[in-house]
N, C-alpha and C positions, 0 to 999 in steps of 0.2 A: 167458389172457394175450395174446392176439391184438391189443390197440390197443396194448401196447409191442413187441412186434414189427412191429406194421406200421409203428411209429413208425420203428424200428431199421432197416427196408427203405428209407423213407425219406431215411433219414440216409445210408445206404449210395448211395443214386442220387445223390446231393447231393455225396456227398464229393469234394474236389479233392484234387491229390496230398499224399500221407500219409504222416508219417512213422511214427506207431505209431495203432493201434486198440485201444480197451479192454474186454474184453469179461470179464462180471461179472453182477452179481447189483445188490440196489438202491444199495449201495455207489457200482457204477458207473453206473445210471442216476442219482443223482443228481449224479453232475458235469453231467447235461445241464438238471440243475430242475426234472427228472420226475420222479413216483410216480408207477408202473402208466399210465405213457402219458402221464398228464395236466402240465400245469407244475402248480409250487405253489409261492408265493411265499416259503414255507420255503425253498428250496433256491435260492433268487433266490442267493445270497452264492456258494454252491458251487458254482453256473454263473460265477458271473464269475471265480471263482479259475481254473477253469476255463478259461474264455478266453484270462483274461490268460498263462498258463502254457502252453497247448498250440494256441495260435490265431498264427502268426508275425504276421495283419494286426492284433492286436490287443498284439501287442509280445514273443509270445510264441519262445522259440528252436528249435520243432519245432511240426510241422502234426501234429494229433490228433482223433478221432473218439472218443465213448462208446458202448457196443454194451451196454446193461446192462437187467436187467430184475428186478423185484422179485421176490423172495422164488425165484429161481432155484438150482435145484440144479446137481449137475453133469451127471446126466445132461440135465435141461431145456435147456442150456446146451449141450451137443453137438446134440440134436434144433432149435436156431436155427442151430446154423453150419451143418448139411447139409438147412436148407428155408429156406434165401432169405440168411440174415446173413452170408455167405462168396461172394457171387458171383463170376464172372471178373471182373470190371472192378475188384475190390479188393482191392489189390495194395498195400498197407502194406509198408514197410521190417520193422517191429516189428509184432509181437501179442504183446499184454500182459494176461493171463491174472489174473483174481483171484475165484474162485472156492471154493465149500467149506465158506462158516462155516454154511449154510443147511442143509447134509447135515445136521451135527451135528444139529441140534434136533427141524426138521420131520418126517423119515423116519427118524432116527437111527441114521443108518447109522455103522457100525464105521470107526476110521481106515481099517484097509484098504480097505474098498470104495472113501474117499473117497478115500484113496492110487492106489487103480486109476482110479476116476473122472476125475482129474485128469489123469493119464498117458493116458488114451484120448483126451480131449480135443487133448491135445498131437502124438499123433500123429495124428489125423485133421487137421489142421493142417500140421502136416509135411510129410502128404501132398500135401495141396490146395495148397499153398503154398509148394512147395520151396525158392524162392530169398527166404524171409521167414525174419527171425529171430525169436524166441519166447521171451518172459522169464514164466518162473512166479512172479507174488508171491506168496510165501508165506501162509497164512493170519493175515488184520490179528487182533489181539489182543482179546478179548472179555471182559467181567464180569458178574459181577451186580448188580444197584442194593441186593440184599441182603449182597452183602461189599462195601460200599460203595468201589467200585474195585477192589477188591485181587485179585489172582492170587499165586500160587505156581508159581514154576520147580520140577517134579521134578528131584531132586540126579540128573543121570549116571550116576553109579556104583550107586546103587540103583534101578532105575526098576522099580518090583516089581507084581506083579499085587496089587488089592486086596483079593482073596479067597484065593486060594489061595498069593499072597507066593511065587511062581516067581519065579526071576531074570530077568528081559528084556532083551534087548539088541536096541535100539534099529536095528541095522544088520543083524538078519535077521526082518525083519518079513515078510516073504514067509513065512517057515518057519515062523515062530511069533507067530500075531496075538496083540499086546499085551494088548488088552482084549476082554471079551466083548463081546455085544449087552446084554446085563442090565447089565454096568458104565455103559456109554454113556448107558441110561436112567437110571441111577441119577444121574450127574452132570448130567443137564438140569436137574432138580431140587435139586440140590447146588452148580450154580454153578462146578463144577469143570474147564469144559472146555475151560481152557489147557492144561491137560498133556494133552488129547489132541490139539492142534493143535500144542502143543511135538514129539510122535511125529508127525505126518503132514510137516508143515516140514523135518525133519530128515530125513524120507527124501525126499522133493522132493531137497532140498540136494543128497544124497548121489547119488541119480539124473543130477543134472545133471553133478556132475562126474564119471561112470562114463561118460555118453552125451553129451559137451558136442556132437556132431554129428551129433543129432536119432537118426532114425532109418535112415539112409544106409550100410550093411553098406560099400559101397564108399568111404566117406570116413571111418570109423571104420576101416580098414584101412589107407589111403593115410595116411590120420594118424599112426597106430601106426607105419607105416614110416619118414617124415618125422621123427619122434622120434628113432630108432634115426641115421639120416643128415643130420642139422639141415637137410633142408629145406623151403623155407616150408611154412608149413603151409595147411589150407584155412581159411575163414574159420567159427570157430564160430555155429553156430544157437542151441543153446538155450543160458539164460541162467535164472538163481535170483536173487530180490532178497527181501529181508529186510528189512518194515519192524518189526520188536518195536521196535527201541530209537529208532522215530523217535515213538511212542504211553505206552511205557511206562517211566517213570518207576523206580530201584530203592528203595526203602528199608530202613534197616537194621533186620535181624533181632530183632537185640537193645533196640533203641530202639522198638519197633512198639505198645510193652502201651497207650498213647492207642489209638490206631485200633483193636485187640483189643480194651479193653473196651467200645465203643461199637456191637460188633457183637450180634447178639442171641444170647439161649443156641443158637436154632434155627441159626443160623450158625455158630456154634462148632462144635456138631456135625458139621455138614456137611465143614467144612473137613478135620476130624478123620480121615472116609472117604477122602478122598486118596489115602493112602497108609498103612503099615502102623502108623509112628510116626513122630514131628517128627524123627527124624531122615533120614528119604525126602523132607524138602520143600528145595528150592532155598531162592534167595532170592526174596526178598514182594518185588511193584511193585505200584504205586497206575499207573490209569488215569486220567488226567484227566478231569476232567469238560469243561472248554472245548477238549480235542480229541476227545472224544467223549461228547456230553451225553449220550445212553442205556445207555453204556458197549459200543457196538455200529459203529455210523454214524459217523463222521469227521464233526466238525461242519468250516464253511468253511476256519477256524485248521487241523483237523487235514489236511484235503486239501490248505491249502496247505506246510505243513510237507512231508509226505506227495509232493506234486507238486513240490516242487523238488527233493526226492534223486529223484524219479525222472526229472525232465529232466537233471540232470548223471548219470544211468545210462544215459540215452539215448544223451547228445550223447558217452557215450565208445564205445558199440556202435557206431553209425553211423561216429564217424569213427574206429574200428577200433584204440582205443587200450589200453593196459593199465586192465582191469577185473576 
């Protein structure tokens, strides 16, 4: 991957002052119209949404940079910001993090890993960059073209392993990883691996708000104090955004048997492996196709949907308002 990195060095020499920088996988290279370095007129739309969104001389309400590179994992993506994509001279208000869906498939790695993955990232960032703040988007929503859109939310209350049907909770994943490695592979094949990104997002979440002031022992202290004494507080660094419900659509449970029977028996089955019985599934959403025609990639529509919650998530960090 060295011609989108060097592309990304690039961009980095070029860049003028900044309000956030996004750094990702091809997701995020393709806000710049790149695949693996190259333009392609594919992504002509989702550069421009781009612009117009994250370019102020092109009308946009914040200065932004893309730092993305195809088929990026997380650790791929640590080893760019400590060999060249993080230099001194770039110094962004925001780093805006969107990484992880790549784990899942390619190396298949277990949430945790991609749970720690992410987190390592974040502090190597932290470190480099102490006076930047740092927003984790959560993992964007994925399908297969063989459940022609559809995912299923694991119901909360039962989120059960699907072999051995232990109870899990979601909020000691450190102590007790969710899933195996053999489950993992099992649902690349199965199409299932919302609900492992519904586990990895929610411990994100949770992390943020146990640590909203990075990694800083002395300002996670002085905070905790400030609490106790109402005084001001410091200003928080890390920051969680969540786009599920700007992608995915819900639909009802009970009204679903159209799109059910249209699926194939091989799918049926699959979905079936989920979980122990229909009553471990949330509720079903459909993926659009016109915000994500692969059911992967944000097509232009979805980056722009996508790109305006996250400039009004910006413009309330920067000017330090309730978010």
């Amino acid at each position: 991957q060295p011609q989108q990195h060097n592309s990304n060095n690039n961009d980095n020499n070029n860049a003028e002052e900044l309000d956030v920088v996004f750094l990702g996988d091809s997701i995020t290279e393709e806000m710049n119209g790149r695949w693996q370095g190259i333009e392609h007129l594919r992504f002509k739309d989702i550069a421009n949404v781009t612009q117009h969104l994250f370019r102020k001389k092109y009308g946009g309400h914040v200065n932004g940079i893309a730092l993305g590179v195809a088929g990026d994992t997380t650790p791929m993506l640590l080893w760019r910001i400590l060999n060249g994509e993080m230099p001194p001279n770039l110094n962004p208000k925001v780093w805006w993090i969107t990484i992880g869906t790549n784990d899942l498939t390619t190396p298949q790695c277990s949430e945790e890993i991609i749970y720690l993955g992410i987190l390592r990232i974040v502090e190597v960032i932290s470190t480099l960059k102490p006076q930047s703040k740092i927003v984790i988007n959560g993992i964007l929503p994925r399908a297969s073209p063989r459940s022609y859109g559809r995912v299923f939310d694991p119901n909360p209350i039962d989120m059960t392993h699907s072999q051995n049907q232990q109870q899990y909770n979601s909020y000691d994943m450190m102590k007790t990883p969710p899933l195996s490695f053999k489950y993992v592979q099992q649902n690349v094949d199965n199409f299932n691996l919302w609900r492992s990104i519904v586990l990895i997002n929610r411990e994100l979440e949770r992390f943020v708000k146990q640590n909203p002031y990075g990694w800083d022992p002395d300002k996670q202290q002085n905070n905790s104090n400030n609490n106790l004494h109402h005084f001001v507080k410091e200003p928080k660094q890390l920051f969680y955004f969540d786009a599920k419900d700007l992608f995915l659509k819900p639909l009802d449970n009970t009204h679903d048997s159209t799109a059910a029977t249209t699926t194939t028996s091989s799918s049926s089955s699959s979905s079936t492996s989920f979980s122990s019985s229909s009553n471990t599934l949330g509720r079903t959403y459909i993926l659009p196709k016109e915000l994500m025609n692969d059911y992967l990639h944000p097509t232009a529509l979805g980056h722009e949907i996508w790109g305006k919650a996250i400039v009004q998530y910006l413009l309330k960090i920067l000017n330090d308002t309730k978010y």
